[in-house]
C-alpha angles and dihedrals in degrees: 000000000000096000117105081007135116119250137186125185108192112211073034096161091055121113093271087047097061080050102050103049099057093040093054105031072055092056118024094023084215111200100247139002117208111199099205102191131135098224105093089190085055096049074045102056101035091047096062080068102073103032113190100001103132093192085073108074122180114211113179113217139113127245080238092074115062100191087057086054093048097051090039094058100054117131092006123143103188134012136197120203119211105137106117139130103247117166107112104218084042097052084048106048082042109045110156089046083052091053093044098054092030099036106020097038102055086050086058095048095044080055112044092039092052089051095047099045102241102165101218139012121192113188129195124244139171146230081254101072083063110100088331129219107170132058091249090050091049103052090044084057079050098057093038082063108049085043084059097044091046089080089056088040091056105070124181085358117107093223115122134185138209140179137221121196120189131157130227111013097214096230110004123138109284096007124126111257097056087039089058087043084056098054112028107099084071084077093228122083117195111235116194100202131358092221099040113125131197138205105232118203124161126230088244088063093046103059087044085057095058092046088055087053092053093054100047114025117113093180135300100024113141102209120217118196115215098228128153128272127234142206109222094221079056088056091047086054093053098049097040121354097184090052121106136245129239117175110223102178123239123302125243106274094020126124127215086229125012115232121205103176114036127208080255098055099048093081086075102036131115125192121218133177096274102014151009121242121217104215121211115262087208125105089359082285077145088079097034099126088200078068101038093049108161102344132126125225116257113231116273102265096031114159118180105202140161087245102053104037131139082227142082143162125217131221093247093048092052093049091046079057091051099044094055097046095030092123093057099038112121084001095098 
């Protein structure tokens, strides 16, 4: 589907763009991949990594401006949304520049995708916009929302959007693993809560999730990738075992376990080998067999949680993980 196409990733110099655009220039050799970001250093410094390849394009703008979008989209086939402002204490000392990027800005890009006939959109998501408690989670359920109801928004047009929700990216910019490798030779890691679990998922899998949107989605599926749990003392253990605990006590915003499917949710949820699939409420789409393919309905009451999962990763494995990407991590 990708291969020969134009594609454009906004946020494109983020951790899962520097993911996405080897993998897939490795796989569908698209015609062209546009890297749609506003930090001029960033487009600098990542396009140093692919030298004279002409299929990789650079366009400065921000989801926020919406002539910028629409200039930047045309002739685009397919687009991946992973601009947002993500950090959880930021998005919640800074609330109205949260809801611009996050709100605003994915109004801007259902728009301005729909005018310009770009034939499917796949946006990111996270285990946050499940039952929120936080800003960022909210405006991120938010966004989920108005992505589902852009298939309905679009009329007569062909363009069709989908969504993927995963937890923990291992490595990625401001998470915790690369945080724990910076200070550890201090001998003391800070530890939020003793009990506190999170959903680990890598970029690579990322990045194979929102492939498998693009092939599949026939408009408003939320995708929810089946990945392990783990405890972050657990974490703590991978990076240093002979460091020491303080409990710090959790962070405004933050959650003791992270939930991607709610109760509520699971009236509309199919299960499938490697992921569940959260199916629109709107215009009965929930019963729409060209969506459900071949899933099977979760049980009523279904949570999947970070506490309760099937699911778990080991110290060893995670340090396995560590030891073979030790040289990106925290890089991307």
């Amino acid at each position: 589907m990708l291969t020969n196409s134009t594609i454009l990733i906004t946020g494109g110099t983020g951790s899962f763009g520097n993911t996405f655009v080897p993998m897939t220039l490795a796989k569908y050799n698209p015609k062209k991949l546009i890297i749609y970001s506003r930090d001029e250093m960033k487009q600098w410094d990542m396009a140093k990594k692919y030298g004279n390849d002409d299929r990789v394009r650079f366009f400065i703008g921000d989801v926020r401006d919406r002539e910028r979008l629409y200039r930047a989209l045309d002739g685009v086939d397919y687009v991946v949304h992973a601009a947002a402002t993500k950090i959880v204490p930021t998005a919640e000392y800074n609330p109205f520049e949260c809801v611009k990027t996050n709100i605003n800005g994915a109004m801007n890009l259902i728009d301005a995708c729909i005018d310009k006939g770009v034939r499917r959109v796949v946006a990111l998501s996270t285990d946050k916009a499940s039952s929120p408690i936080n800003l960022y989670g909210a405006t991120k359920l938010a966004s989920d929302k108005l992505f589902v109801a852009g298939n309905s928004y679009a009329g007569g047009h062909d363009t069709r959007f989908g969504v993927v929700r995963y937890g923990n990216v291992m490595g990625s910019r401001g998470s915790v693993i690369p945080f724990f490798m910076s200070i550890k030779d201090q001998g003391v890691l800070p530890i939020t809560d003793e009990r506190m679990t999170r959903f680990m998922i890598s970029l690579e899998q990322g990045v194979e999730l929102v492939w498998h949107a693009f092939e599949d989605m026939q408009g408003g599926e939320i995708y929810v990738k089946k990945i392990p749990s783990m405890k972050v003392t657990d974490v703590a253990a991978a990076v240093a075992p002979d460091a020491k605990h303080e409990i710090i006590g959790i962070r405004p915003g933050e959650k003791l376990h992270e939930q991607m499917i709610s109760a509520e949710d699971a009236y509309y949820t199919y299960e499938y080998p490697e992921h569940f699939k959260i199916l629109p409420v709107i215009n009965n789409w929930s019963s729409d067999a060209s969506r459900i393919k071949d899933g099977k309905k979760v049980p009523e009451g279904f949570v999947y949680s970070s506490d309760n999962n099937n699911e778990w990763m080991s110290v060893e494995e995670l340090r396995t993980w560590i030891d073979i990407n030790r040289a990106k991590i925290g890089s991307i």
